[in-house]
C-alpha positions, 0 to 999 in steps of 0.5 A, a space after each residue: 500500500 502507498 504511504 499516507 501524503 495529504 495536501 497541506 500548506 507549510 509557512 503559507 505556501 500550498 504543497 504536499 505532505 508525504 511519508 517516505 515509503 521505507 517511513 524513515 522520513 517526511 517531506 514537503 514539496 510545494 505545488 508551484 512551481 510544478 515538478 519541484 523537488 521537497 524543500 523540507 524533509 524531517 526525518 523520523 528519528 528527529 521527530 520528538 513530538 506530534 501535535 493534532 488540532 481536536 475533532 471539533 476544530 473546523 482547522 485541520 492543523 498537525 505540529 511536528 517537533 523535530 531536533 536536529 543534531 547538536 542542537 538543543 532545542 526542537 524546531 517546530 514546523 507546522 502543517 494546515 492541511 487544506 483539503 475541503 473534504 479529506 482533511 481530517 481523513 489525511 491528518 489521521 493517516 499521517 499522524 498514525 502513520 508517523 507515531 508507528 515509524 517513530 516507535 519503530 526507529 524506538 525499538 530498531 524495527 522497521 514497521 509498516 507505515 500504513 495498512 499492516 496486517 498484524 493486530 494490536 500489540 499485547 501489553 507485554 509489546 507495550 512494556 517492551 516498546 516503552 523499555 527500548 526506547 532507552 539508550 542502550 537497547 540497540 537492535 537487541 530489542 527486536 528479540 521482545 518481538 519475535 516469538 521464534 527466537 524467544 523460544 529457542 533462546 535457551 540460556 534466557 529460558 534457563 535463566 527464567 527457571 532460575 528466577 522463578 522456582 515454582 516454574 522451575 519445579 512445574 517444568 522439572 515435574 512435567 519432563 519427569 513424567 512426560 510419556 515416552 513418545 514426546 521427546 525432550 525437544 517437542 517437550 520443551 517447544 510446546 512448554 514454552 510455547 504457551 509461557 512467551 509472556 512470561 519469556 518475553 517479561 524476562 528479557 525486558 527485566 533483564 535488559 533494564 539498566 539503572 538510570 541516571 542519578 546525582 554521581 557526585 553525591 555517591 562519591 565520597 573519598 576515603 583516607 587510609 593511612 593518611 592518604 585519601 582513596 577513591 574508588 571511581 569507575 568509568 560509567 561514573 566519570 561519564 555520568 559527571 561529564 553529562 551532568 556538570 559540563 563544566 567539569 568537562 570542561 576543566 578535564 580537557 583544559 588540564 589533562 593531559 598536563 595533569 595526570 589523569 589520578 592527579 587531576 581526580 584526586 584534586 577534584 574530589 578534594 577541591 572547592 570546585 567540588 563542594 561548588 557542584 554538590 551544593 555545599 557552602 564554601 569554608 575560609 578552611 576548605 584547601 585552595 587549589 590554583 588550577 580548580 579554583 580559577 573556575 568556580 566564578 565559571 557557570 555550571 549550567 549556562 546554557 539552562 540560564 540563557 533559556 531562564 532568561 529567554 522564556 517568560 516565568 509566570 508570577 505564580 512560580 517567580 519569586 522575584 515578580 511575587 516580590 514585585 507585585 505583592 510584597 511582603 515586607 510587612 508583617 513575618 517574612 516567608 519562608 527562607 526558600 520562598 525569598 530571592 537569593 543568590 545562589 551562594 546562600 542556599 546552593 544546596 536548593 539551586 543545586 539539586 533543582 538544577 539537576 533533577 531537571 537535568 536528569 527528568 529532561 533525558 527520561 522520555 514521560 510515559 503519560 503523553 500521547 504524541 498525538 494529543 491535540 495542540 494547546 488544551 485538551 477537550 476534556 479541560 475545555 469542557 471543564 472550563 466551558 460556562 455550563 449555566 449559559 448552555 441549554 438544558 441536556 437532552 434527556 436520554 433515558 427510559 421511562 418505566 411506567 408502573 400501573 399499580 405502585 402501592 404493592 412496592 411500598 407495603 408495610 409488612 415486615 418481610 417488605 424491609 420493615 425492622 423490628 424496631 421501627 415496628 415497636 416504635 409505632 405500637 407507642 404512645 408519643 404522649 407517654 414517651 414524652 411524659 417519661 423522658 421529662 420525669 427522667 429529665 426533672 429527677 436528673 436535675 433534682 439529684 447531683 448524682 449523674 450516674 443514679 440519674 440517668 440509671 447506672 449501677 456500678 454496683 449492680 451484678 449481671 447475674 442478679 438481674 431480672 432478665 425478662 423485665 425491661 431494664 433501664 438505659 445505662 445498667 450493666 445488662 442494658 450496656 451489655 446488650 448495646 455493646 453485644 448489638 454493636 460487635 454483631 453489627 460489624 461481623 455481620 458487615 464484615 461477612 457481607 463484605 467478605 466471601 463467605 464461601 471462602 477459606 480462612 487460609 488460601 491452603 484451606 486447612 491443608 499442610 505446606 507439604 499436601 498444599 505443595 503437592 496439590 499446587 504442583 500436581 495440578 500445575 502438571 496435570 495441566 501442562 499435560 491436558 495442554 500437550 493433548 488437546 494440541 495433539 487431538 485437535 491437530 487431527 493428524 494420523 501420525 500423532 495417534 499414538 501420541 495422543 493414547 500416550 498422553 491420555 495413559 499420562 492423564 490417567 496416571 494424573 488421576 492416580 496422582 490425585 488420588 494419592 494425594 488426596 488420601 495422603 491429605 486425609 491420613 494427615 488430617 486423621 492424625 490432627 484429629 487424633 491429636 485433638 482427641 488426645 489433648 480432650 483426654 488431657 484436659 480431662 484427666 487434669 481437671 475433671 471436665 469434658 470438652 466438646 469438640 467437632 470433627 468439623 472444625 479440623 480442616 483439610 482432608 480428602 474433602 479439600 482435596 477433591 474441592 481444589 482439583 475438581 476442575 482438574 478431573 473434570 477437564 481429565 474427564 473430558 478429554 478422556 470421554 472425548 478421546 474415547 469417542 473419536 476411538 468408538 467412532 474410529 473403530 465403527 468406521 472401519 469395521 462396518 459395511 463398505 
């Protein structure tokens, strides 16, 4: 299919805007005169950023941010596209088909720039296309996409069973008691077949490498003997050369004239050094005649010469707030909300200078680069002015009820609680006489506790349960706090699943729960190998498939041993309980009840958890069975 190109003007002039049919690079070429050749071409590894007008915008508008070499900062070049009806239709397909050739110069893969036939990428190929757009992933990276490779990649197969020891017993497991007619080979393409995710997640871990990080703040010399030892590697001299350009600059105008050990020594000893870390110079810091000459320099001219260019908005620049609201009245702000100079807090300079250096490098993975120019539509919506738009059509449907009253009876299987109908069967007249002879005997006596009825003295026992006791006596707070604690179990067990298990093993020991988790794990891997082999319908692997269907089998006598193994195990729980009963009988003379149901795991919670399992082995069983039956009918019968 033919690269996307729609017409365009470019600074207002009328032309055409392509893509190159490899997707290496955009061009431009002006209509007039006619046969010209392109005079702007962009290519797709300078392309830092895409910005398109929104849907609504009758203005079809496409920015495209590109920065060319050793310059340090994008040029922007902005294109109006001025096709009466295909405007949006050509901005789209450029626009996609840009963002695709720049994710693929990303990751060194060279993707097709409109119309592919592959669909969307997992999620696993996004975390793999975010990683590689790192320095350092180099065409490495086209591994994460090529499932071929990643399973014949024995050593990063080796190394993912190292990292992942449950995966490593499953795998073990599986090739112990794998039928004779599947070889070593087929075994392990088919078990990694089904695990490229897992392979592919391997690879981008370990491909990652440490970012960026303040090197000079990690550097510490040491002094041994009465001299001072630093210990520096070489991925740490180029950090510092990135980060501080004026050490750079320092490096090449003394070295070679100092050596290379004499000039580091210097350096991490230097007032140029605590300059860079953000530390205050002392009268008693040692003087260097060749560093020191370099501490008026700036580390960071370049970030001051833009601080100068761009427009601050007052809400962030402390000087314009100095200007325009002053506070020189009344308590002064904080010691870091006052304009300084750099020399009376480095610290705080320092540090900003440099976070900003390090989060300039990291690509933000929060932006789409095809997000509209300026604001967003969602933020325009937000700001629009609500209350001078029209009423909303309401989009909803009516339901129409004929007889209502039978929703809102009054029974109490209708939601009614007990309370509220207890409630109703008073008299308000005497509820209100009861609580002002309450309130006049309160005010008469200077006791509070005797006023409003609590006994301190009063014994739970020695109350009359069936009589109404009176609020604040021990059994009426007793039934208020028993009230309250059911109150929250019951939330608690609507919350919660009910049906659940106090543990995830269910009363099963480590070693049964073991068992089980990588019986099930196998048997699994081995229903996986049948179902490739019985659906294939190929002749040639009939005796396989039998094979795999005496392995299931074999599965079967698995689960059934670990099934009586986990009710031997739970047989000697239950004597063990019998035993303490006994126990504590003999001590004190008294019986306790105990329920056998109490004691968990067993058969039982076996049978439970590897249900589906035999289910699924029933399955292919039963269907493995028939297509048997079925053969053998068709070969005996009449011809």
């Amino acid at each position: 299919m033919a690269p996307p190109r729609g017409s365009a003007a470019y600074k207002k002039k009328d032309g055409t805007i392509a893509l190159s049919k490899n997707g290496q690079s955009v061009s431009w070429t002006p209509v007039a005169p006619p046969g010209s050749s392109p005079a702007l071409t962009l290519g797709v590894s300078a392309i830092t950023n895409l910005q398109q007008t929104p849907a609504a915008n009758p203005k079809v508008m496409l920015r495209v941010f590109a920065q060319p070499l050793n310059a340090s900062e994008p040029e922007v070049h902005l294109f109006s596209f001025t096709s009466p009806t295909t405007a949006r239709a050509e901005a789209d397909a450029i626009r996609d088909a840009l963002s695709k050739a720049i994710q693929a110069v990303k990751v060194g893969a060279t993707l097709p720039v409109a119309g592919g036939s592959g669909g969307g990428a997992s999620a696993a190929l996004a975390i793999a296309s975010a990683v590689s757009s790192t320095p350092g992933a180099g065409a490495d990276a086209n591994a994460w996409y090529d499932d071929g490779r990643l399973k014949s990649d024995v050593e990063l197969q080796q190394s993912l069973l190292k990292a992942n020891p449950s995966l490593q017993k499953t795998f073990m497991e599986s090739l112990r008691t794998k039928p004779d007619s599947i070889t070593n080979t087929q075994f392990t393409s088919q078990f990694w077949a089904s695990r490229v995710h897992l392979l592919r997640a391997h690879a981008i871990e370990k491909s990652q490498r440490r970012g960026a990080y303040n090197v000079l703040s990690t550097i510490k010399p040491k002094t041994v003997d009465n001299a001072t030892r630093l210990s520096i590697s070489k991925e740490q001299i180029q950090l510092i050369f990135s980060q501080h350009i004026l050490v750079k600059q320092v490096y090449d105008e003394n070295v070679p004239k100092l050596s290379e050990e004499s000039f580091w020594s210097r350096f991490f000893q230097s007032r140029l050094f605590k300059k860079l870390k953000g530390e205050k110079i002392s009268e008693s810091d040692p003087t260097d005649p060749v560093l020191d000459k370099y501490l008026s320099y700036d580390d960071d001219a370049e970030r001051t010469k833009r601080l100068m260019a761009s427009r601050v908005p007052n809400i962030i620049n402390i000087e314009g707030n100095e200007e325009n609201h002053s506070q020189r009245k009344g308590n002064q702000p904080d010691l870091t909300m006052r304009p300084t100079s750099a020399d009376k807090v480095p610290i705080i300079r320092t540090l900003n200078t440099l976070s900003e250096k390090i989060m300039a490098h990291v690509a933000p993975n929060d932006v789409d680069p095809s997000e509209p120019i300026g604001m967003d539509e969602e933020t325009y919506n937000s700001l629009a002015l609500h209350d001078l738009q029209g009423d909303a059509e309401e989009n909803r449907i009516i339901l129409n009820i004929k007889d209502q009253s039978r929703f809102f009876s009054s029974d109490k299987e209708n939601g009614v609680s007990a309370d509220a109908l207890l409630y109703a069967k008073q008299d308000p007249n005497q509820v209100l006489r009861s609580i002002c002879t309450e309130l006049v005997s309160a005010s008469a006596d200077s006791n509070l506790e005797f006023a409003i009825g609590v006994n301190s003295d009063s014994d739970s026992e020695d109350e009359d349960t069936t009589k109404n006791h009176h609020v604040g006596s021990k059994s009426s707070l007793r039934a208020a706090t028993a009230q309250v604690l059911s109150a929250i179990v019951a939330q608690r067990a609507e919350q919660d699943d009910s049906s659940a298990a106090t543990s995830t093993s269910m009363g099963l020991s480590p070693a049964i729960f073991d068992r089980l988790t990588l019986t099930h794990a196998t048997t699994t891997e081995f229903l996986h190998h049948f179902w490739l082999a019985f659906l294939s319908g190929s002749p040639s692997r009939a005796g396989e498939i039998a094979s795999l269907v005496e392995t299931l089998n074999r599965a079967m006598d698995r689960i059934k041993a670990v099934g009586d193994d986990a009710e031997a195990e739970r047989g000697k729980e239950i004597e063990k309980l019998k035993k303490q009963v006994r126990e504590h009988y003999e001590r004190t003379g008294r019986r306790v009840h105990y329920d056998r149901a109490e004691v968990g795991g067993g058969r039982k919670v076996a049978e439970q958890l590897l249900g589906p399992t035999v289910n699924a082995i029933g399955i292919a069983v039963g269907e493995y069975s028939n297509a048997l039956k079925e053969a053998e009918e068709g070969d005996g019968g009449p011809p």
